[in-house]
C-alpha positions in Angstrom: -55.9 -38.6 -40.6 -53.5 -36.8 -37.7 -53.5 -33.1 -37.1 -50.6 -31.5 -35.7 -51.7 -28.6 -33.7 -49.8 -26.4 -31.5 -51.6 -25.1 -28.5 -51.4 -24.2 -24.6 -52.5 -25.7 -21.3 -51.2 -23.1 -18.9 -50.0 -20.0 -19.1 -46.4 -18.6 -18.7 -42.4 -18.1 -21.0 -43.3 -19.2 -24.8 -41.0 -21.5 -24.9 -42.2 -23.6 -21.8 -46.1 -23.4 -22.6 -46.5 -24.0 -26.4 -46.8 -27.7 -27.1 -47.3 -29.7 -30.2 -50.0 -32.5 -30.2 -51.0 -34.8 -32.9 -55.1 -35.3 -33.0 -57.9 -37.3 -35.0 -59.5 -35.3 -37.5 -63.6 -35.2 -36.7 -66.2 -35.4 -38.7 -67.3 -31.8 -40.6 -70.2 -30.3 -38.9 -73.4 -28.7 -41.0 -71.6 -25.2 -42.8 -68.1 -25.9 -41.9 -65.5 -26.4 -44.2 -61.3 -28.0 -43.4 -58.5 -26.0 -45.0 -54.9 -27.4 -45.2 -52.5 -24.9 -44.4 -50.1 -23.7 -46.3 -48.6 -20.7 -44.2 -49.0 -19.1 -41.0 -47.2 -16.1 -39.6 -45.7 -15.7 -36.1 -47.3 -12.4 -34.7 -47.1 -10.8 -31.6 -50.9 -11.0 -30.9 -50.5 -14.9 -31.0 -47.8 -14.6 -28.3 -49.2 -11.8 -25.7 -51.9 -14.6 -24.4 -49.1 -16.8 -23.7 -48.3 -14.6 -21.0 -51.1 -14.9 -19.2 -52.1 -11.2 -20.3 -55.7 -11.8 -21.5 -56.2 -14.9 -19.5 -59.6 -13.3 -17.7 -61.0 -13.9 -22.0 -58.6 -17.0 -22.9 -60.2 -20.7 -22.2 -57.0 -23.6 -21.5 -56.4 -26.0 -23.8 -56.3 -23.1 -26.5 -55.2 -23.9 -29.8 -52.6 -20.6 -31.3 -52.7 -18.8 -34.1 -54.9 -15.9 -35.7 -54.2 -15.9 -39.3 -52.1 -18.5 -42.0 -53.4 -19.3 -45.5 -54.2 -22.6 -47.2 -56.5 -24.7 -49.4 -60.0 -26.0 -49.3 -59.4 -29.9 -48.5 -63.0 -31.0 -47.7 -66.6 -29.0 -47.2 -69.7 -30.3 -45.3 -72.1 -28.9 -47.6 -72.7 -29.8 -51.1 -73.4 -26.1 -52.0 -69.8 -25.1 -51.0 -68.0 -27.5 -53.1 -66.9 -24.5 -55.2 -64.4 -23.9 -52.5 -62.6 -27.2 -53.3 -59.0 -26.5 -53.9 -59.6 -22.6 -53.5 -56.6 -20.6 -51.6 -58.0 -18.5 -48.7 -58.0 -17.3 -45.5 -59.8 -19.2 -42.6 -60.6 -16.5 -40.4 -62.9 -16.4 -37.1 -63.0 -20.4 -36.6 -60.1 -22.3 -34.5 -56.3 -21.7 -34.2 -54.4 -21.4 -37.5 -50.8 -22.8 -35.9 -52.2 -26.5 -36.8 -51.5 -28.5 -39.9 -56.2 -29.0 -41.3 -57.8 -25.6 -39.6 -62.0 -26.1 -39.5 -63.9 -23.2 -40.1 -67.6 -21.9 -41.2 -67.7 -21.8 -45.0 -69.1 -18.2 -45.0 -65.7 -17.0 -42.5 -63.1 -18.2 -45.0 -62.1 -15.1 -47.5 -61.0 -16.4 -51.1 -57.4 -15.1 -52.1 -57.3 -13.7 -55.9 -54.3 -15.6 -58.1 -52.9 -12.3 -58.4 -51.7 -12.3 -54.9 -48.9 -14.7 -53.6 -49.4 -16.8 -50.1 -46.9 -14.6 -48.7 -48.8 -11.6 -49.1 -52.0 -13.3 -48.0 -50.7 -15.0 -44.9 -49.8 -11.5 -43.3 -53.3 -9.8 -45.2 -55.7 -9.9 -41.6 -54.6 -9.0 -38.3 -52.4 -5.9 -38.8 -53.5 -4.3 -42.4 -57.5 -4.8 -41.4 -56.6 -3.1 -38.0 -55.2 -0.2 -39.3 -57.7 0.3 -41.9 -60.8 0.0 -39.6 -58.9 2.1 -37.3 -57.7 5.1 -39.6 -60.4 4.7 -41.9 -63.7 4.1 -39.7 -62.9 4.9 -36.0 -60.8 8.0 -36.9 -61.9 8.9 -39.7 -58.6 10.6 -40.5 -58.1 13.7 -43.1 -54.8 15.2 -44.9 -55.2 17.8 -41.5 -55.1 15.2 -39.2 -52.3 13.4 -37.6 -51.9 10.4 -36.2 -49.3 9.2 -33.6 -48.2 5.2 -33.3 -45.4 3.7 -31.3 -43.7 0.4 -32.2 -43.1 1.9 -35.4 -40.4 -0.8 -36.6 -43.1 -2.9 -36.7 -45.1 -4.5 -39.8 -48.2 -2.6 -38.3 -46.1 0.4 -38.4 -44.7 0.4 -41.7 -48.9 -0.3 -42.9 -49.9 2.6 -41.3 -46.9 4.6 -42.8 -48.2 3.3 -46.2 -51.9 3.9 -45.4 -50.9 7.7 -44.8 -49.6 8.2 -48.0 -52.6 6.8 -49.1 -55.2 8.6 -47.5 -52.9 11.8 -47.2 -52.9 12.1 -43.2 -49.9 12.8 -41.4 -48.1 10.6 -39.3 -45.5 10.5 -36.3 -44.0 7.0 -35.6 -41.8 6.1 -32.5 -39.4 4.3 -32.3 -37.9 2.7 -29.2 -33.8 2.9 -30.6 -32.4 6.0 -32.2 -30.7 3.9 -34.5 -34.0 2.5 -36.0 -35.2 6.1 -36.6 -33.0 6.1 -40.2 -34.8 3.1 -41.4 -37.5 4.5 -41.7 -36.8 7.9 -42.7 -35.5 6.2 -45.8 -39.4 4.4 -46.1 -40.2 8.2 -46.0 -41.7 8.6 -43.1 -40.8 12.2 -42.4 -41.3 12.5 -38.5 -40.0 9.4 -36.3 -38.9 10.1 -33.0 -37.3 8.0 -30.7 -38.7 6.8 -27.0 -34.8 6.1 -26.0 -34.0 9.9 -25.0 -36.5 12.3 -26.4 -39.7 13.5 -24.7 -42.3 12.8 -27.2 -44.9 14.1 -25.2 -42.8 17.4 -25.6 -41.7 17.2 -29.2 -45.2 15.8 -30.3 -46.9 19.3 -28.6 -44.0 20.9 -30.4 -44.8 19.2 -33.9 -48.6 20.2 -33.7 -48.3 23.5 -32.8 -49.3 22.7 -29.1 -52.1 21.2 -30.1 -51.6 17.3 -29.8 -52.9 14.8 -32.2 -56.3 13.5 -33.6 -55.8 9.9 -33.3 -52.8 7.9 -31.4 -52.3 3.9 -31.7 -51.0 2.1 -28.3 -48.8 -1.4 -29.1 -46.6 -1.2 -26.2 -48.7 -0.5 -23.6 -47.6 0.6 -19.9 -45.4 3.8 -19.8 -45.3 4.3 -23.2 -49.1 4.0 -24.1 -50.0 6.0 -21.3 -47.7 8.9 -22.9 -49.3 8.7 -25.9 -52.5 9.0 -24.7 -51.4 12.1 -23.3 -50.3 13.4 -26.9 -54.2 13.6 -28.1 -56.2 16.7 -28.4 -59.1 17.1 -26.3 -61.6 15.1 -28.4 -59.6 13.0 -30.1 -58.9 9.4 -30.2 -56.6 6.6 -28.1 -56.7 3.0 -29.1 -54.5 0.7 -28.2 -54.4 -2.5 -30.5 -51.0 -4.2 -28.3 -49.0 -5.0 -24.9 -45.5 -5.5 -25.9 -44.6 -4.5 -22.7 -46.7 -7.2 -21.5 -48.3 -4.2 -19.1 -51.6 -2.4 -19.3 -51.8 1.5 -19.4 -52.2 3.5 -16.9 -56.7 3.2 -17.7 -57.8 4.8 -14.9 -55.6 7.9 -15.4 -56.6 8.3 -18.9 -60.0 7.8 -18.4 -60.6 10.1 -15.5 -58.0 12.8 -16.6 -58.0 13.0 -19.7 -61.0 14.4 -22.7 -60.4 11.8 -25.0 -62.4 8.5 -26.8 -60.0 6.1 -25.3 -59.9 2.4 -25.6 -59.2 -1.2 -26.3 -59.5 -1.9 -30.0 -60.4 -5.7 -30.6 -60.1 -6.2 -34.6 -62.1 -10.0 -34.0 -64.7 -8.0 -31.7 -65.2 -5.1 -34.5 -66.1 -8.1 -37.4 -68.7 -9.5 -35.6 -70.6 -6.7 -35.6 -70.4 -6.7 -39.5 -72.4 -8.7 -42.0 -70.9 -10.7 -44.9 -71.2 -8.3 -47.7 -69.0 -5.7 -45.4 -67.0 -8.5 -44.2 -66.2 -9.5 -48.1 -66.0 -5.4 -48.8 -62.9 -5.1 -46.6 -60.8 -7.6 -48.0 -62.1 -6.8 -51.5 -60.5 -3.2 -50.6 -57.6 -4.5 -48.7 -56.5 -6.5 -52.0 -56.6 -4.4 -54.2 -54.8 -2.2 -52.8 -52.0 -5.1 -52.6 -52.4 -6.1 -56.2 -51.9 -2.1 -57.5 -48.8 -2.0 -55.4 -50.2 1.0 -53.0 -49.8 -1.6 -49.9 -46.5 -3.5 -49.7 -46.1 -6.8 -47.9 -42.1 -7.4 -46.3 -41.2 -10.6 -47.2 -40.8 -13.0 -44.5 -37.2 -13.2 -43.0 -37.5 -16.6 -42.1 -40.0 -20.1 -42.9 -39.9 -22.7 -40.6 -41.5 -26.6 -40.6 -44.2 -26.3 -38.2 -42.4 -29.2 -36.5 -39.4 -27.1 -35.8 -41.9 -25.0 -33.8 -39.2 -24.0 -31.0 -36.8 -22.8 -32.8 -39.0 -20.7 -34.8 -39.6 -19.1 -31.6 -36.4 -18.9 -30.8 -35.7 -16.4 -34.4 -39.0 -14.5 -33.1 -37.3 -13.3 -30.1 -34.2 -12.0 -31.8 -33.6 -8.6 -32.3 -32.9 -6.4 -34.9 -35.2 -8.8 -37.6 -37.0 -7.4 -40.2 -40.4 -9.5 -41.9 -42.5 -11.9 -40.5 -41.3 -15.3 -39.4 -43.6 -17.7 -41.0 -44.5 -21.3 -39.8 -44.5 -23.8 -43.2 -47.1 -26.6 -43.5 
């Protein structure tokens, strides 16, 4: 049986280095189990490498794709044939932008029925991250605030929803002043825009003069490096993102500033965890989704995995609002 598997053999524009190939499916090794996709979302984190940007961590060929959802196909092992025909998420194994995705039986996390594939497709990279970030690394209370730019974002809208939940406040950037009404009407009550504000000035304003607890880089350059200058002598600066395709200004931060500051790796924090915490933070992060406290945008478009290039093409245009979702 052929997979069809989108990947990259060099690194430079999206649309000259992602390539389809069609491949022989291999034998199952001990432990592993093959999914067949249903969905996978287009994120930004699946197009930064492209660049070249983490190429010093990236090995060529490189199959794309971090997250999708789909059903147990076929299972090496005997013991896992409960999996069989099971929706979930194959997580930590290869890219998920291919049509069979092989993983470790124990990496895949089963989907409950009362969650739809479009919720579950977009339920890793961006709600675990902010979770683990406001939950565990910041450790955030109702007298904390927490500063994040690319607020437009789906990220941005999670972590909007997360601070109602856990009752910290939030200030969001925004890069147009146009986009700042959106999501005022999401209730977010402070959003300020990078496109003629200081925010290093209004942020100092906001807190009293006393910056933030905990800010979230997913520009990078100029505009993470203002943000890290928005913390409070103790406090926190991850960033999770280069949309900017450009690193901060590290050795700045580092040496001039009091701060925790660094780069947050969501795959490099679960490997550190064991199975029964791995399980826990899904377990958390659906139910949240089923009792309606976290909200998943509907997608804004599906494409064919085959028609690959022009789901880029919709990726790159402005103004969209949801995921844009390869269809398998």
């Amino acid at each position: 049986m052929e997979n069809f598997q989108l990947y990259i053999d060099q690194f430079g524009p999206i649309q000259d280095c992602i390539k389809a190939r069609k491949n022989e499916l291999t034998p199952l090794k001990d432990g592993q189990v093959r999914v067949a996709m249903s969905y996978s979302p287009i994120n930004p984190s699946d197009l930064i490498p492209v660049s070249g940007a983490y190429r010093h961590r990236i090995s060529l060929p490189s199959l794309l794709g971090y997250e999708g959802i789909g059903r147990v196909v076929e299972v090496a092992d005997v013991r896992d044939a409960n999996l069989l025909g099971k929706r979930v998420l194959p997580l930590r194994g290869e890219g998920t932008w291919q049509r069979f995705v092989t993983c470790l039986a124990e990496h895949v996390i089963q989907v409950p029925d009362s969650i739809s594939d479009f919720e579950a497709t977009m339920a890793y990279i961006n709600p675990l991250t902010a979770r683990i970030l406001c939950k565990e690394v910041f450790d955030l209370k109702a007298e904390d605030t927490l500063l994040i730019n690319a607020g437009n974002s789906l990220i941005g809208s999670i972590f909007a929803q997360l601070s109602k939940i856990m009752g910290f406040q939030l200030i969001s950037i925004v890069r147009k002043a146009e986009q700042k009404e959106r999501l005022e009407k999401l209730g977010i009550k402070v959003v300020l825009s990078s496109d003629g504000e200081n925010i290093y000035r209004e942020v100092l304003q906001l807190t009293n003069g006393q910056g933030v607890r905990a800010a979230v880089d997913s520009v990078g350059g100029n505009a993470g490096t203002e943000l890290a200058c928005c913390v409070s002598e103790a406090g926190f600066f991850r960033t999770i993102g280069l949309l900017s395709g450009k690193q901060v200004d590290w050795p700045f931060i580092c040496s001039q500033l009091p701060i925790s500051a660094e780069v947050f790796h969501l795959r490099h924090t679960l490997a550190k965890v064991n199975r029964t915490e791995w399980l826990d933070y899904f377990n958390q992060l659906f139910a949240l989704v089923v009792s309606g406290q976290l909200v998943m945008p509907e997608p804004s478009a599906i494409f064919p995995i085959e028609d690959y290039k022009n789901a880029l093409k919709a990726q790159e245009e402005s103004g969209r609002q949801g995921k844009i979702l390869f269809k398998f």
